[in-house]
N, C-alpha and C positions, 0 to 999 in steps of 0.2 A: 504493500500500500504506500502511494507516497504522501511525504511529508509536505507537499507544495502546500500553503498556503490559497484554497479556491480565491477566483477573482470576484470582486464583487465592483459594477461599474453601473452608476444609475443615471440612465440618460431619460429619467421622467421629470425635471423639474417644474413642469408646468400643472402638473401634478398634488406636488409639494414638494417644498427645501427642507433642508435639514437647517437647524437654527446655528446662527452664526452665534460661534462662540461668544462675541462682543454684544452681542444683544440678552446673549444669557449672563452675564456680567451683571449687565443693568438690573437685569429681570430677578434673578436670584434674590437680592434683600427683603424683595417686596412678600416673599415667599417665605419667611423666616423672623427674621428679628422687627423688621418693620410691614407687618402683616393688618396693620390697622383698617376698619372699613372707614372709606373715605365720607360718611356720613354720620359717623361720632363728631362728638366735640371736646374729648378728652384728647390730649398733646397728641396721642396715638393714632386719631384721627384724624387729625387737623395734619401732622407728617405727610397720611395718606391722602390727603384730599390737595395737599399741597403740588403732589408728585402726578396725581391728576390731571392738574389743570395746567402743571409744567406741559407733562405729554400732549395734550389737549392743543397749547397753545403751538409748540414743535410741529406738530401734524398738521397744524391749521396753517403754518407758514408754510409747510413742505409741498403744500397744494394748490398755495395763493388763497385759501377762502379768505375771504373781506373780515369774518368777526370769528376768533373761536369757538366760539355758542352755535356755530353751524358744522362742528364736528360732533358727531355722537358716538358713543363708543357701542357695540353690539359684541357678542356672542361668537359671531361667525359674518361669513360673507353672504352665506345664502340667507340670513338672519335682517342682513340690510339688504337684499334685493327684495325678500319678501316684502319688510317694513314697508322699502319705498311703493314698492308696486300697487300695494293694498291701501295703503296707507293715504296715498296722495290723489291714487282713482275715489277712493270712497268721500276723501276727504271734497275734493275737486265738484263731484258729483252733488255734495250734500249742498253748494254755493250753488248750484243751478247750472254748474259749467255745460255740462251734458254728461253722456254717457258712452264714449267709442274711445277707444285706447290700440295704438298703433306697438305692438313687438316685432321683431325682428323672427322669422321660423328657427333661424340658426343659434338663439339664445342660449345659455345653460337655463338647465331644465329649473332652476330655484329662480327665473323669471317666467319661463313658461309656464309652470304649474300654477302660479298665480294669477297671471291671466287667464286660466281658463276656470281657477273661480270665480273671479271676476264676472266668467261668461253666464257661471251659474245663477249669479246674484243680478244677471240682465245688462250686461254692458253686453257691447259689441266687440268682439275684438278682430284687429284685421292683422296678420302674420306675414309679414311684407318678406318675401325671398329677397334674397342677397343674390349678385348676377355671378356667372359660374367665376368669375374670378377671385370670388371670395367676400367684395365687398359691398354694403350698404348704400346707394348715390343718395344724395341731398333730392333732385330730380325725381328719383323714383318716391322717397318719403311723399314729397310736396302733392302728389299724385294719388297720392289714398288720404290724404289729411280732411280732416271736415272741420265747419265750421260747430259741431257737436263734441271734437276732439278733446278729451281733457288730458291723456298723457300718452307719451313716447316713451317708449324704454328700447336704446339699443344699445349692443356692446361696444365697447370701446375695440376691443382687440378679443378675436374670438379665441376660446380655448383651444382649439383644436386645431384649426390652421394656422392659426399666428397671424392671421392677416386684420392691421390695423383700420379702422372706419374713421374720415372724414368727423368726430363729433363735431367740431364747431361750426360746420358748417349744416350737419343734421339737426343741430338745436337753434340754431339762425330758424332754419324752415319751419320746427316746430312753434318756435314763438309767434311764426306768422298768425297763425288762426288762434292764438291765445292759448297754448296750452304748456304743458309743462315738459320738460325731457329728464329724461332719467337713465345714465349710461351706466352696467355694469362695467367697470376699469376696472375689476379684480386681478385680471392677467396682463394689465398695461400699465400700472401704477409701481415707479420706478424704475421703467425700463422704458418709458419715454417724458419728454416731460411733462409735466400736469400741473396746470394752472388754469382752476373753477374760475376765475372772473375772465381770464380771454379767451375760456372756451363758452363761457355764459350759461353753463347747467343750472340744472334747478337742481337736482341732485345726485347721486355719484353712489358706488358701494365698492369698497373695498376688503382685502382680506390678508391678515399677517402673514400667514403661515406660505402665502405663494412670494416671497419676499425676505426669507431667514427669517423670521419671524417666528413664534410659535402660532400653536392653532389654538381656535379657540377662543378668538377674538378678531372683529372686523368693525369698521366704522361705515356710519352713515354719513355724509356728506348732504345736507339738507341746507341749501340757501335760503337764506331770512326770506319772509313771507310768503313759502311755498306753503300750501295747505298741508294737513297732514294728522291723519288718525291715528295714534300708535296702535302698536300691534302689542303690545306689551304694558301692559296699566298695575299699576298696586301702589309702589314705595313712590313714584313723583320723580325718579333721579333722571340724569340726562335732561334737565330743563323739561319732565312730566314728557319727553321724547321716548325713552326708553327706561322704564321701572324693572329696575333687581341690581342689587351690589353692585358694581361696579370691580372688573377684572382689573386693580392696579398695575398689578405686575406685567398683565396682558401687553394695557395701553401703555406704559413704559416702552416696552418692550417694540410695540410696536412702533413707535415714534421712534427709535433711535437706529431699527433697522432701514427704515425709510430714511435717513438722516444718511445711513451708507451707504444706501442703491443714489441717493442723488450725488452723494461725491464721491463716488468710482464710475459712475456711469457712463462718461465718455472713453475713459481706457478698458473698462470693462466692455462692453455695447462691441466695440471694437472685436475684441477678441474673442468674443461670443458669434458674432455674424461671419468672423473665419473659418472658427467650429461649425457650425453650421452650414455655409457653403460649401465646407469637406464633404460635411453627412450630403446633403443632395445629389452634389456630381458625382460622389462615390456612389449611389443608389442608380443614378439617373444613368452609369454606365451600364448598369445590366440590362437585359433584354424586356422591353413590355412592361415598363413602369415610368411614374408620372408623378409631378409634385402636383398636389393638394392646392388647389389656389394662386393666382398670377404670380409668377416668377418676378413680376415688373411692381407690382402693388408694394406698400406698405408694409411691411413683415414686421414682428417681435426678434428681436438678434439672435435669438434661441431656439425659435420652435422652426422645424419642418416635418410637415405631413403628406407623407409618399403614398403613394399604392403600388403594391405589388401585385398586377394582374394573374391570378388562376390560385393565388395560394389564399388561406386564411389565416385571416390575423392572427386569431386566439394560436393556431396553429403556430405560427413565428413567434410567437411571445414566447410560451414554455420553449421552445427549442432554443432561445434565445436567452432564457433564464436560465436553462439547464447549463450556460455557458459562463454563468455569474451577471448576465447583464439584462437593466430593467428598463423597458420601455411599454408604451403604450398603444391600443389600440383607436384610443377614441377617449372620450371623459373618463374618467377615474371613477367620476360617481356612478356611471350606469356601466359599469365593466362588467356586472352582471347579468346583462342582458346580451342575448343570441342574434336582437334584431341589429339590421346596421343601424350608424352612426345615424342620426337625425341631419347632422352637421353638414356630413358628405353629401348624403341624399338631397338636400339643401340647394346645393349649390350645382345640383345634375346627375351627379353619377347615380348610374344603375345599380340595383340593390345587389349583385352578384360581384360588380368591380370593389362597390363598397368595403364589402367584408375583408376585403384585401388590404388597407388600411393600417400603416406604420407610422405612429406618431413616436419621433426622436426631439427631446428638447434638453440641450446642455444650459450648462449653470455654472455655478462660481469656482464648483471645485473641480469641471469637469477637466482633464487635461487632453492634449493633442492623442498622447498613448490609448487613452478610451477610445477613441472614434476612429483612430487605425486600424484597436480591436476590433468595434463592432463590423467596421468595412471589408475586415478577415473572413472573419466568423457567417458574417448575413448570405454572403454567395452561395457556398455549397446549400448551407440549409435552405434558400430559395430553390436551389436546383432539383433538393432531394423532396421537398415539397411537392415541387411542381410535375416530378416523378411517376410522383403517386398520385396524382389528381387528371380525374376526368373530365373536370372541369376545365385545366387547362390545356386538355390535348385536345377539347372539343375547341377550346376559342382558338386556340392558335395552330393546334397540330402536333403530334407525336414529337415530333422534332426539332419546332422552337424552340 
């Protein structure tokens, strides 16, 4: 038996990060010695409520918001998509605004699921495809918008392709007929720059843990005077925004990983989109595969989504785990499911190309030697896949 040490190489960051040591630094005391709820008024509290509204404020610059009070701290990211989505349709609705609310089809499911209660509770919702390139137009929004419109929710940077949307120019068109925009930047925030007053949102949802970060904690981004129902009612915290204790340690935490994705981000962003053009053209040299979304568009410096025609995904994943190395198929969250990607199907591809489906996204630790690896390792196992599949000897031929 040998003694090697197995490899262990994780090309899912878009996924989750692993927490940067320097944010667990931070994080650590609030977890320990200064564990106070930031809603006492004994020394113990007032500590914690201090370091609050420290992070609070941090985070409020790192984004451009105009006031602090329009940062709220949440639970999770899907926690602040829900908030917003529910939150600001009901709220919107209750002024008289109307009742129609425009998403994106290619959202993560913690905005779609909510518009389609929405739908139960009598809004209208319209799920605006994205064009096969990946992304959102201002033109196409402008084109379903009503004068009954009360909110827009589209992503900043989708999870799964990487490919970046136009927001400032998608909430321009929303504010035309009065309504409000609300862009998931879970997977853009810090890896481009973000600044609420010159992109003009109404509201925003972000998430730690895709960011060094721990999990666990996500903010809402809610600009002054947007409407807005909580989804969360009891204690009154977060400005009677979001009631339950407050994650100190969280919001710390998160505030000062954010503080280091914007000052490495230009030498970082860099070295990441090299890694990444590796992963492509190394994929894009095999036979009968395709990247995921315009070559030419807007990308995240990290994510690329392949397909490999005749194979399956789930199929390449284990055969590629089995090798020490972890990638994805599609969201993290619905990996459980057998159907394709929402994402894919999205933007064109056939439910059978679909499944074929290689999301590789590197990160801060990843190194050049990783993606050497995996551009090793991926060939044979596509060959010996595509072997065995009838699938692919029916689309292409025995001998492809």
């Amino acid at each position: 038996m040998s003694d090697a040490t197995p490899r262990s190489i994780y090309l899912d960051y878009a996924a989750t990060t692993p927490v940067d040591p320097r944010v667990v630094e931070v994080m650590l005391p609030f977890l320990t010695e200064r564990f106070g709820n930031p809603n006492s008024l004994y020394a113990l509290g007032r500590d914690a409520y201090r370091a609050l509204e420290a992070a609070r404020e941090s985070f409020a610059s790192s984004i451009g918001a105009a006031n602090p009070a329009e940062v709220i701290f949440t639970g999770a990211g899907t926690e602040a998509d829900n908030a917003a989505v529910l939150g600001i349709a009901r709220a919107a609705r209750a002024r008289g605004k109307g009742d129609h609310i425009v998403v994106s089809s290619f959202e993560h499911h913690a905005i779609l699921e909510p518009a389609h209660r929405l739908a139960k509770e009598g809004f209208e919702v319209t799920e605006l495809k994205p064009r096969e390139d990946g992304i959102v137009y201002a033109e196409d929004l402008a084109a379903v918008l009503r004068e009954s419109t009360v909110l827009v929710s589209i992503m900043h940077a989708n999870n799964e392709l990487g490919t970046v949307m136009p927001i400032k120019e998608l909430a321009a068109a929303t504010h035309t007929v009065g309504a409000y925009f609300h862009t998931d930047a879970i997977q853009a925030l810090g890896k481009v720059v973000w600044d609420a007053v010159d992109l003009d949102v109404d509201a925003a949802s972000f998430s730690a843990h895709k960011l060094y970060g721990p999990k666990g904690v996500g903010v809402l981004y809610l600009k002054r005077g947007t409407p807005f129902e909580p989804l969360l009612i009891g204690g009154g915290q977060e400005s009677k925004k979001r009631s339950a204790t407050q994650n100190v340690g969280g919001a710390t935490a998160f505030a000062r990983a954010l503080e280091i994705m914007d000052q490495e981000r230009e030498t970082e962003n860099a070295r990441l989109i090299a890694l990444r053009d590796k992963v492509i053209d190394g994929v894009l040299k095999m036979p009968n595969t395709a990247l995921n979304g315009g070559r030419d568009v807007p990308r995240l410096p990290g994510t690329a989504n392949l397909v490999i025609k005749g194979v399956e995904g789930e199929a390449m994943l284990l055969q590629l785990d089995n090798k020490g190395i972890a990638v994805s198929t599609g969201s993290a969250c619905s990996s459980g499911s057998l159907e394709p990607s929402h994402v894919l199907l999205s933007i064109g591809l056939a439910p059978e190309i679909a499944h074929g489906s290689l999301r590789v996204t590197v990160g801060r630790f990843t190194t050049e030697e990783d993606v050497d690896y995996l551009l090793e390792v991926l060939p044979p196992i596509i060959e010996r896949l595509r072997a065995m599949s009838p699938v692919y000897a029916k689309m292409f031929g025995a001998t492809a």
